[in-house]
Backbone atoms as SQL, in Angstrom:
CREATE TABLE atoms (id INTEGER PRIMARY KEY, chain TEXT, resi INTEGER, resn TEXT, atom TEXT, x REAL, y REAL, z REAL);
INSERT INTO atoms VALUES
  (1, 'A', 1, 'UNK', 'N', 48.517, 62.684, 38.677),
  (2, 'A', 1, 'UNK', 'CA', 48.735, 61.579, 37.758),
  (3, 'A', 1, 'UNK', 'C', 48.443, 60.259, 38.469),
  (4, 'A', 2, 'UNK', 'N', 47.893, 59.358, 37.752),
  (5, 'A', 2, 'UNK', 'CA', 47.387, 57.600, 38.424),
  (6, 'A', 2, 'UNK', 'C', 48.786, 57.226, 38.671),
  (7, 'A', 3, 'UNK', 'N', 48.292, 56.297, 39.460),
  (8, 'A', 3, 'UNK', 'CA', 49.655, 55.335, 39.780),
  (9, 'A', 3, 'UNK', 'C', 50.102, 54.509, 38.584),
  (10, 'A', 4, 'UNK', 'N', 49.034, 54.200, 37.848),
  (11, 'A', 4, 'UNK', 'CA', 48.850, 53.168, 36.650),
  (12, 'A', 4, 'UNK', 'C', 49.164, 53.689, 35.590),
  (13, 'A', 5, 'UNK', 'N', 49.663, 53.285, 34.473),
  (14, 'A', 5, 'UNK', 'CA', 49.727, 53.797, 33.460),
  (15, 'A', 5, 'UNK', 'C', 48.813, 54.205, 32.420),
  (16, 'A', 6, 'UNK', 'N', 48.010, 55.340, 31.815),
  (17, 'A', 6, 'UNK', 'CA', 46.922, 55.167, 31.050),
  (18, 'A', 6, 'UNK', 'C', 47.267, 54.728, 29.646),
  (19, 'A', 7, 'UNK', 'N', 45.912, 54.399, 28.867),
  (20, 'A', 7, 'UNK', 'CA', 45.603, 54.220, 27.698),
  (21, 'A', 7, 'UNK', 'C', 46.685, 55.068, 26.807),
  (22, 'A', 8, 'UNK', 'N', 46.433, 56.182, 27.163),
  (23, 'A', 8, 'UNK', 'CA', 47.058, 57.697, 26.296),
  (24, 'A', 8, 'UNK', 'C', 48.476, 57.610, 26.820),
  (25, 'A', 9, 'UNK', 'N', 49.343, 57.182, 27.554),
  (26, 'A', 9, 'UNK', 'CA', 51.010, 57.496, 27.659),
  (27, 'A', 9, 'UNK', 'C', 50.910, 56.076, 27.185),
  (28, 'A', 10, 'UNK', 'N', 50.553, 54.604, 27.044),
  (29, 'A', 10, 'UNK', 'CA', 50.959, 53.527, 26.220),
  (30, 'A', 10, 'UNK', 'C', 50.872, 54.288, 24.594),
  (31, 'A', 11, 'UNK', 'N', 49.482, 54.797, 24.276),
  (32, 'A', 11, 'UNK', 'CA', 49.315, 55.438, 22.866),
  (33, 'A', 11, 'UNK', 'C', 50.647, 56.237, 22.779),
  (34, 'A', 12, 'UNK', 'N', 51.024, 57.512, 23.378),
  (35, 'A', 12, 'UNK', 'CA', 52.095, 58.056, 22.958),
  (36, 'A', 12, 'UNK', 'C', 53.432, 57.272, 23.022),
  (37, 'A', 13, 'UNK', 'N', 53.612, 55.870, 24.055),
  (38, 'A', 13, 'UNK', 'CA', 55.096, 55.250, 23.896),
  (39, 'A', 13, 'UNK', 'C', 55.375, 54.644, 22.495),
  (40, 'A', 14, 'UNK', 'N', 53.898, 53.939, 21.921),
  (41, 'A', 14, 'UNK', 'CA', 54.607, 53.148, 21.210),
  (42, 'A', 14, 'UNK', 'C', 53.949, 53.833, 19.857),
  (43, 'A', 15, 'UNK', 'N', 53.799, 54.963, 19.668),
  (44, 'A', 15, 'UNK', 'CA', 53.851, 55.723, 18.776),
  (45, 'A', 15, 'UNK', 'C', 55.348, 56.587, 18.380),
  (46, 'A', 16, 'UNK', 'N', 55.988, 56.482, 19.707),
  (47, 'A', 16, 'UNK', 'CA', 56.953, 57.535, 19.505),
  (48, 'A', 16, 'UNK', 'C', 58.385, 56.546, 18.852),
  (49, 'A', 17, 'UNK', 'N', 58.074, 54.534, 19.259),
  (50, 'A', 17, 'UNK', 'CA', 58.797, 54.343, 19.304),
  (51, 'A', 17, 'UNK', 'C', 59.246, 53.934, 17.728),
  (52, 'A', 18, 'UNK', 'N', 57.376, 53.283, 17.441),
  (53, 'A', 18, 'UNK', 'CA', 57.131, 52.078, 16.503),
  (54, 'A', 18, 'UNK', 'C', 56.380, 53.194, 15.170),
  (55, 'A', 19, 'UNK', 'N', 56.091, 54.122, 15.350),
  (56, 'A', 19, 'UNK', 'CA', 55.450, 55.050, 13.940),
  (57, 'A', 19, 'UNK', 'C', 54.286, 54.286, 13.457),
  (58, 'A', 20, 'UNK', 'N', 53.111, 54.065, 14.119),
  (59, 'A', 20, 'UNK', 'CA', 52.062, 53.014, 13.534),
  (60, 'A', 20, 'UNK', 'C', 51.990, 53.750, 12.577),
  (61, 'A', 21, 'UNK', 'N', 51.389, 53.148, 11.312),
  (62, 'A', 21, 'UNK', 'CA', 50.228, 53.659, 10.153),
  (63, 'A', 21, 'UNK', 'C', 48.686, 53.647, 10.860),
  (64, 'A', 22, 'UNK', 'N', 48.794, 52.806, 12.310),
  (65, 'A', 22, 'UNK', 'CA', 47.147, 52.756, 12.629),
  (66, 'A', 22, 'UNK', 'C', 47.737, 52.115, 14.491),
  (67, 'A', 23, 'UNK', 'N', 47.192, 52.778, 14.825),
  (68, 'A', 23, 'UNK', 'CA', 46.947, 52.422, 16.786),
  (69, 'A', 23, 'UNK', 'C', 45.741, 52.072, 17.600),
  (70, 'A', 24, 'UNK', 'N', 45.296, 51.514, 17.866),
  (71, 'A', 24, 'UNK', 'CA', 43.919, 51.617, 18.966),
  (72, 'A', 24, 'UNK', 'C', 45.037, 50.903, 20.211),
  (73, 'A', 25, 'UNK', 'N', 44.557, 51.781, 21.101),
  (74, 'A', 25, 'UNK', 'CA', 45.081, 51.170, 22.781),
  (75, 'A', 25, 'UNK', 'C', 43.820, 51.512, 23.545),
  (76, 'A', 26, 'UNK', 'N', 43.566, 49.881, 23.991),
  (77, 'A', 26, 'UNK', 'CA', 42.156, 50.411, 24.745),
  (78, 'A', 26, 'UNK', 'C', 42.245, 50.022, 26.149),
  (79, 'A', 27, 'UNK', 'N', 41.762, 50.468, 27.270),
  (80, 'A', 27, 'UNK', 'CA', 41.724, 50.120, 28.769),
  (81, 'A', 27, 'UNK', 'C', 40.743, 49.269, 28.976),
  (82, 'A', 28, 'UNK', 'N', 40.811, 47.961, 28.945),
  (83, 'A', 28, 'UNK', 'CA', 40.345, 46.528, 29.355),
  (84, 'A', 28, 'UNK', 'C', 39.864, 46.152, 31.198),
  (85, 'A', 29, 'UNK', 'N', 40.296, 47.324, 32.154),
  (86, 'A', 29, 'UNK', 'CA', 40.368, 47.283, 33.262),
  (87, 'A', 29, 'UNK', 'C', 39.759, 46.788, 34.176),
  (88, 'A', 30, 'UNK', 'N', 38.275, 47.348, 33.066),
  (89, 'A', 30, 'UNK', 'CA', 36.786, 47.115, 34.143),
  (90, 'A', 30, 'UNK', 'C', 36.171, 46.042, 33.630),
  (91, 'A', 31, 'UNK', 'N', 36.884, 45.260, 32.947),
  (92, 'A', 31, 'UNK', 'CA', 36.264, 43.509, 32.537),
  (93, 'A', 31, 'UNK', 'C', 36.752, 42.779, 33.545),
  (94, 'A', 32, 'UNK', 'N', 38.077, 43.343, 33.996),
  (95, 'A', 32, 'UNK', 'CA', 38.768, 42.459, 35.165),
  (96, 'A', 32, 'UNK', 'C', 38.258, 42.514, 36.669),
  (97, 'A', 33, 'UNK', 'N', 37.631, 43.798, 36.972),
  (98, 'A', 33, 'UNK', 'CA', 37.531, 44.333, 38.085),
  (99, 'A', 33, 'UNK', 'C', 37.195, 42.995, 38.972),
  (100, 'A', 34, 'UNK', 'N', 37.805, 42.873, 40.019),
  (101, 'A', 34, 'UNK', 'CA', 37.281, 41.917, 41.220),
  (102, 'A', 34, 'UNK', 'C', 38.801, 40.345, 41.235),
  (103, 'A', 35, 'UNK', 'N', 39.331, 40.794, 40.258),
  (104, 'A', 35, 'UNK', 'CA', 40.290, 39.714, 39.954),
  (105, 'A', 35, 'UNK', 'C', 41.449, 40.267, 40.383),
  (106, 'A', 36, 'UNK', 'N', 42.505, 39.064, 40.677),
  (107, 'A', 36, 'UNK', 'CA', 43.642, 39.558, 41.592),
  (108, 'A', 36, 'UNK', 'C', 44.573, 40.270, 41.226),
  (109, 'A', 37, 'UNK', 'N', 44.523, 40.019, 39.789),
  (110, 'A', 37, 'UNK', 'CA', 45.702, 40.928, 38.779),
  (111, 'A', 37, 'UNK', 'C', 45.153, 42.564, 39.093),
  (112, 'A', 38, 'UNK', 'N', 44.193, 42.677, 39.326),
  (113, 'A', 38, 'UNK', 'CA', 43.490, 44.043, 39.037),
  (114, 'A', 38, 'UNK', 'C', 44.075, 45.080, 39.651),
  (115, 'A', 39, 'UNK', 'N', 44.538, 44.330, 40.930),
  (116, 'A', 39, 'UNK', 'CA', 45.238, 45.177, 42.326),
  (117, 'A', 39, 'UNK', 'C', 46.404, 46.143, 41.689),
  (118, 'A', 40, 'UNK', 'N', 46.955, 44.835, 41.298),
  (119, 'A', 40, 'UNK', 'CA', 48.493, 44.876, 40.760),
  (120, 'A', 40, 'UNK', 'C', 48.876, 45.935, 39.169),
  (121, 'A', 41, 'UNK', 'N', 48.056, 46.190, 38.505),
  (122, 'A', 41, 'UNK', 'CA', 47.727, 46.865, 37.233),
  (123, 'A', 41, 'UNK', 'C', 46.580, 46.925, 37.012),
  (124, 'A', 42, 'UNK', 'N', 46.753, 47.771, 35.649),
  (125, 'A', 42, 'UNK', 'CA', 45.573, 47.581, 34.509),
  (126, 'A', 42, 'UNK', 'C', 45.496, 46.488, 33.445),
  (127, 'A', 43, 'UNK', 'N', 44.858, 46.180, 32.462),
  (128, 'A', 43, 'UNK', 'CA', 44.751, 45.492, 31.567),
  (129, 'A', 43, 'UNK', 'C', 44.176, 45.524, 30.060),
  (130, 'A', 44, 'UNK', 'N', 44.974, 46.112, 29.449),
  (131, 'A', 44, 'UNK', 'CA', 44.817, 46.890, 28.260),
  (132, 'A', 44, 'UNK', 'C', 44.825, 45.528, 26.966),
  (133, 'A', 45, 'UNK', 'N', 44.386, 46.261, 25.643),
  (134, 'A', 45, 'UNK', 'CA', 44.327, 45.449, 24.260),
  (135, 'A', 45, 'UNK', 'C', 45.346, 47.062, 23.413),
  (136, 'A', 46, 'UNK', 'N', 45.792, 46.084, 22.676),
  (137, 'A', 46, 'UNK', 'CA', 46.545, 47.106, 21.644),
  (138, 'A', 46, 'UNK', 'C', 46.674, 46.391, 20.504),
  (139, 'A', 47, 'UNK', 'N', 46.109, 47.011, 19.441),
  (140, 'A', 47, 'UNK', 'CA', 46.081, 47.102, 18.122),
  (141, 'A', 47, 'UNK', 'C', 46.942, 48.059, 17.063),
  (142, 'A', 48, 'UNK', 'N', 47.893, 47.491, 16.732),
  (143, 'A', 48, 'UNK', 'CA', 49.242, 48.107, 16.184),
  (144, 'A', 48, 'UNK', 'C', 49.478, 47.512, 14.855),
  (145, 'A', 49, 'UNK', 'N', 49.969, 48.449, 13.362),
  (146, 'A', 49, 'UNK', 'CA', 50.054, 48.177, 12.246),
  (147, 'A', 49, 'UNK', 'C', 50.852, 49.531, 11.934),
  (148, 'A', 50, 'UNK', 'N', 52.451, 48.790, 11.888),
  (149, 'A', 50, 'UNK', 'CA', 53.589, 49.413, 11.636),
  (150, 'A', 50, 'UNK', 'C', 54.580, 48.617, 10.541),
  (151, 'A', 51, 'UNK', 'N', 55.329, 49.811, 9.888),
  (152, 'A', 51, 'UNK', 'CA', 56.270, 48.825, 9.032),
  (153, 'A', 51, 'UNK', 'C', 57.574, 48.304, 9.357),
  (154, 'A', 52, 'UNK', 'N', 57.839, 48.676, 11.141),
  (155, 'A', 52, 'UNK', 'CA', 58.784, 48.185, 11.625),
  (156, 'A', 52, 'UNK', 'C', 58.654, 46.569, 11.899),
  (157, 'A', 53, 'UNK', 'N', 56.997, 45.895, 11.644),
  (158, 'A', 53, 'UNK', 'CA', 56.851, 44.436, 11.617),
  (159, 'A', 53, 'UNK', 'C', 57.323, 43.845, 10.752),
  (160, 'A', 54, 'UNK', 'N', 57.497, 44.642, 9.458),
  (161, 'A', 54, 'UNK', 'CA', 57.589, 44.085, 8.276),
  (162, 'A', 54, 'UNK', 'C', 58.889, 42.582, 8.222),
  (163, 'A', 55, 'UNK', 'N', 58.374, 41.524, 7.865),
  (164, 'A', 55, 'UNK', 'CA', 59.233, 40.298, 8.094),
  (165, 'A', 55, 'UNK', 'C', 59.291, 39.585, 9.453),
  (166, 'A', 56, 'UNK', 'N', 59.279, 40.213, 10.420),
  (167, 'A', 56, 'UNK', 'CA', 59.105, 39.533, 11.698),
  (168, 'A', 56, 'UNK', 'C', 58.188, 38.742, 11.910),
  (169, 'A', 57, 'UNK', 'N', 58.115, 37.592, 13.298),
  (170, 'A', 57, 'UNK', 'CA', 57.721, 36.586, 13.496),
  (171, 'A', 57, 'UNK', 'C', 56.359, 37.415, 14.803),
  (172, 'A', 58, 'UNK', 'N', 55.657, 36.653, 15.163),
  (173, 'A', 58, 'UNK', 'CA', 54.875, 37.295, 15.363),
  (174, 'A', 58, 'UNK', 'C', 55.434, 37.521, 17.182),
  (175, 'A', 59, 'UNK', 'N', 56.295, 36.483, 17.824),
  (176, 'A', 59, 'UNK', 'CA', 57.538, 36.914, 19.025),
  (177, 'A', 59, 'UNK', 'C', 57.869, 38.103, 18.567),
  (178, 'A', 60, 'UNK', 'N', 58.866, 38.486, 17.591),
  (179, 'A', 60, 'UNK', 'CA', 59.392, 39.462, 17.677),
  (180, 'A', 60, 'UNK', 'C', 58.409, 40.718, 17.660),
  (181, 'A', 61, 'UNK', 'N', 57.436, 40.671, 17.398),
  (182, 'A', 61, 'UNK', 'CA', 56.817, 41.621, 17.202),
  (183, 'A', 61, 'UNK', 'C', 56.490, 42.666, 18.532),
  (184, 'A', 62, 'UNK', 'N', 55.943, 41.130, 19.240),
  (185, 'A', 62, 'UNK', 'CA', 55.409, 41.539, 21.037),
  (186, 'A', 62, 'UNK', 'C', 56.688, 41.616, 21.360),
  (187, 'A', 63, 'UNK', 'N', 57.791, 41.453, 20.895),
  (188, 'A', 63, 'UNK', 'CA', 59.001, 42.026, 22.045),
  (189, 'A', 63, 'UNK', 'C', 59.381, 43.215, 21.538),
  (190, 'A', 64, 'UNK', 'N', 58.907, 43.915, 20.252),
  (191, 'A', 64, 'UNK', 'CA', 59.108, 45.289, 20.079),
  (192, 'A', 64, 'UNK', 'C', 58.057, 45.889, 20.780),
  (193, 'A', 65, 'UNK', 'N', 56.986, 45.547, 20.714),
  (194, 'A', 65, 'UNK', 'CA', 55.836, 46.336, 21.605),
  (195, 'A', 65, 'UNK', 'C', 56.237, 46.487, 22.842),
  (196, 'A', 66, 'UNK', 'N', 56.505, 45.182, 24.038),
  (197, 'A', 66, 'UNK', 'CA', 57.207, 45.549, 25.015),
  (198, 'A', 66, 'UNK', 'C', 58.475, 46.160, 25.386),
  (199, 'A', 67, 'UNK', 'N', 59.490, 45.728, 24.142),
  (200, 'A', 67, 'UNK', 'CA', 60.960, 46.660, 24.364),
  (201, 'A', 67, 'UNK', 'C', 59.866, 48.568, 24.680),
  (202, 'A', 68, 'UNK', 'N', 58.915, 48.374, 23.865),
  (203, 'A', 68, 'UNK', 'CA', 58.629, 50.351, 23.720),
  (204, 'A', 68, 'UNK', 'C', 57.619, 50.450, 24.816),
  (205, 'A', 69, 'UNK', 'N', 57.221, 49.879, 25.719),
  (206, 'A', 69, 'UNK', 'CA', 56.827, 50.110, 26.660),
  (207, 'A', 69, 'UNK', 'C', 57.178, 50.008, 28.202),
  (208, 'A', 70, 'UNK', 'N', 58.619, 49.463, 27.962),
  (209, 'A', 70, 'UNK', 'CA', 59.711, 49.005, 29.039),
  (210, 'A', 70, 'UNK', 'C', 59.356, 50.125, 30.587),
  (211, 'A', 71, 'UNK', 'N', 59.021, 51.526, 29.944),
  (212, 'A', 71, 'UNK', 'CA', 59.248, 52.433, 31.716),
  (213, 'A', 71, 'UNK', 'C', 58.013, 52.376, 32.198),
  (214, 'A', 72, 'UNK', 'N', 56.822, 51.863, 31.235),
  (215, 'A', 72, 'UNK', 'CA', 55.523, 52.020, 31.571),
  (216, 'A', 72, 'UNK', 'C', 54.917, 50.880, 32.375),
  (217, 'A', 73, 'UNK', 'N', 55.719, 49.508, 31.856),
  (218, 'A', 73, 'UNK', 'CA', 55.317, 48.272, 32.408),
  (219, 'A', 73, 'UNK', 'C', 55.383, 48.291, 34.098),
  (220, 'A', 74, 'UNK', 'N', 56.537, 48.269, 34.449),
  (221, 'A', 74, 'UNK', 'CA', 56.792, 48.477, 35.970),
  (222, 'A', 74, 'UNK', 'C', 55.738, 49.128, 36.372),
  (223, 'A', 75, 'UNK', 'N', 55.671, 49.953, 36.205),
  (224, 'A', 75, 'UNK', 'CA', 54.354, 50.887, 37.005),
  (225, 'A', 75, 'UNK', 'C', 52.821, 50.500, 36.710),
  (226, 'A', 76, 'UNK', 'N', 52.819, 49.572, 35.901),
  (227, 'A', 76, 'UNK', 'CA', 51.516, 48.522, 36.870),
  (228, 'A', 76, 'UNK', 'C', 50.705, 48.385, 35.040),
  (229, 'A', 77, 'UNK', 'N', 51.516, 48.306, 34.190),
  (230, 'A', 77, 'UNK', 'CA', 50.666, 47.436, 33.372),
  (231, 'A', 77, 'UNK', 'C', 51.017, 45.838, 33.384),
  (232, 'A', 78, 'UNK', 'N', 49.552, 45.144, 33.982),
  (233, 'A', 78, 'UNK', 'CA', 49.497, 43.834, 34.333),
  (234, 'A', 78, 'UNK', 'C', 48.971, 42.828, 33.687),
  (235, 'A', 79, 'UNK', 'N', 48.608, 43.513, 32.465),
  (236, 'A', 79, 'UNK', 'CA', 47.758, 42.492, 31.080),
  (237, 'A', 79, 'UNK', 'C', 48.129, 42.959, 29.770),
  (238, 'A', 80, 'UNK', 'N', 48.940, 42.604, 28.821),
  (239, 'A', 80, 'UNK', 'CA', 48.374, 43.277, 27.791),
  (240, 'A', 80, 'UNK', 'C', 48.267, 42.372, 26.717),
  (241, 'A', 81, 'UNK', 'N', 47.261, 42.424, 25.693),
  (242, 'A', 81, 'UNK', 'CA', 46.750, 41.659, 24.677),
  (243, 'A', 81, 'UNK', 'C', 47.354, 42.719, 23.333),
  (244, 'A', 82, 'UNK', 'N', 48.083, 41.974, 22.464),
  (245, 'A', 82, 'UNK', 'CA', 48.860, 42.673, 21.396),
  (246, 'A', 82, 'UNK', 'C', 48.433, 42.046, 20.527),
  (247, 'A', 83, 'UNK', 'N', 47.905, 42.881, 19.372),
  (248, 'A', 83, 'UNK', 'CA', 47.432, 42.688, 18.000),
  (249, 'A', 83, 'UNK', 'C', 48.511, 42.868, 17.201),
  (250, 'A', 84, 'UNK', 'N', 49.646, 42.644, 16.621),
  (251, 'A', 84, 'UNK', 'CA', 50.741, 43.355, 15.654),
  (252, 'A', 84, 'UNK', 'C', 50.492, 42.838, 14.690),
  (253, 'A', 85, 'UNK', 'N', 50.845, 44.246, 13.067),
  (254, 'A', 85, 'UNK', 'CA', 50.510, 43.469, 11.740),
  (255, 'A', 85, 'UNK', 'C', 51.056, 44.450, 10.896),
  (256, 'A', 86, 'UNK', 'N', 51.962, 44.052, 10.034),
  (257, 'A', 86, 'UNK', 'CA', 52.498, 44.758, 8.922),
  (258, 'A', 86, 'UNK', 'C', 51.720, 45.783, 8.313),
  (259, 'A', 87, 'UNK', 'N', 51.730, 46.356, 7.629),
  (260, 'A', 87, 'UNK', 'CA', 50.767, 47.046, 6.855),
  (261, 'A', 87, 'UNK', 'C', 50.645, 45.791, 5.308),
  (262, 'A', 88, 'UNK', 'N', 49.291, 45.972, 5.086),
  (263, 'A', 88, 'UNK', 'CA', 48.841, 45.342, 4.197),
  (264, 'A', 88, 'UNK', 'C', 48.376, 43.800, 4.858),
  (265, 'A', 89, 'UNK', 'N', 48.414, 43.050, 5.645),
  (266, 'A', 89, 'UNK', 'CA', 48.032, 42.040, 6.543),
  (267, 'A', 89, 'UNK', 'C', 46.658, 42.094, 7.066),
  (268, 'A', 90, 'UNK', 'N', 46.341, 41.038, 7.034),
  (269, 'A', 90, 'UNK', 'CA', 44.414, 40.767, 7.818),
  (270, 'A', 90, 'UNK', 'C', 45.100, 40.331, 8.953);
């Protein structure tokens, strides 16, 4: 197993936590390569559309994404770009 966390255990955390209707988690890693963060983690995009957003501000949203990725972060995710959106939302 990587030291880092992959694409696929972020996909299964915040599936298990948040029930998307729709997920993309993609590994951003090798756009960074040569940069100092790179050492330190990976650097992922996540695209999430759940009805646990429903009413929330778009803070609360990224702090449910991170509350559901809390054991994964430590272990070296060092970027992440969060898309969150209700269902029915552009």
């Amino acid at each position: 197993m990587s030291a880092f966390p992959s694409a696929d255990q972020i996909d299964a955390a915040l599936r298990s936590a948040l029930s998307p209707a729709e997920l993309a988690v993609q590994d951003d890693s090798h756009l960074h390569a040569g940069h100092a963060g790179a050492r330190e983690g990976r650097h992922f995009s996540v695209r999430i559309v759940s009805e646990r957003f429903n009413g929330l501000s778009r803070l609360a949203r990224h702090r449910l994404v991170y509350d559901s990725l809390a054991q994964l972060i430590p272990r070296g995710i060092h970027a992440l770009a969060i898309e969150a959106r209700a269902p029915g939302e552009n």
